[in-house]
N, C-alpha and C positions, 0 to 999 in steps of 0.2 A: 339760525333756527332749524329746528329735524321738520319742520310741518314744510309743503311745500310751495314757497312763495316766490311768484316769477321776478320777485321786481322789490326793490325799496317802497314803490307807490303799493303792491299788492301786500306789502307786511305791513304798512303803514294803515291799511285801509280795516283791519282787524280788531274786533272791542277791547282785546284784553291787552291794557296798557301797562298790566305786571309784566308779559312777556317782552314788550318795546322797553321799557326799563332796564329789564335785566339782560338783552342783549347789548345796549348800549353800558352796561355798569360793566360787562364781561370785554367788551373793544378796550376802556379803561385800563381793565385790571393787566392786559396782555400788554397795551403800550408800556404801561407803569413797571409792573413786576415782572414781565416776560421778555419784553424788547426794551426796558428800560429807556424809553425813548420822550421819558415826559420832561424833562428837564432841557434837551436841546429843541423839541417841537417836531410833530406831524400831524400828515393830512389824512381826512379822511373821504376816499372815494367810492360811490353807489352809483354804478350807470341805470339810467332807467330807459329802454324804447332806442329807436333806430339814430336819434340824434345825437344821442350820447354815445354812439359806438358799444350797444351794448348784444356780446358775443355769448354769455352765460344768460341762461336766463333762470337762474334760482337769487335769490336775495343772498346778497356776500360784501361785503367791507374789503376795501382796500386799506393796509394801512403805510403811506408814504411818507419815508423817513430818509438819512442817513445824510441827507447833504443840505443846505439851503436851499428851500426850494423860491421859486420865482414866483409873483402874483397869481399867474393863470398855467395852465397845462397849456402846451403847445404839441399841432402832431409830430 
């Protein structure tokens, strides 16, 4: 999103649920049509706060692909 939101928790906290929509229909369309990556499978990662190891502090998607990944992230 251009507005600026420290966190998944501070975009998430926001009334207008057209804008939450159409970020998540736009992560879709990138896996699908851009990275073509819906048919083998990815992750998607949002760190929020010091636990999560989070070094950015704007709202951003990860999107984790290209091998199998394992149950959990490990450091």
């Amino acid at each position: 999103p251009k507005q600026n939101y420290c966190s998944f928790n501070d975009f998430m906290a926001q009334p207008d649920t057209e804008k939450i929509a159409i970020i998540f229909q736009k992560i879709r369309m990138i896996a699908n049509d851009i990275l073509k990556i819906n048919e083998t499978g990815y992750r998607l990662i949002s760190n929020h706060g010091a636990n999560a190891s989070q070094t950015v502090f704007h709202f951003h998607v990860h999107i984790i692909s290209g091998k199998r990944l394992g149950k959990l992230i490990a450091d």
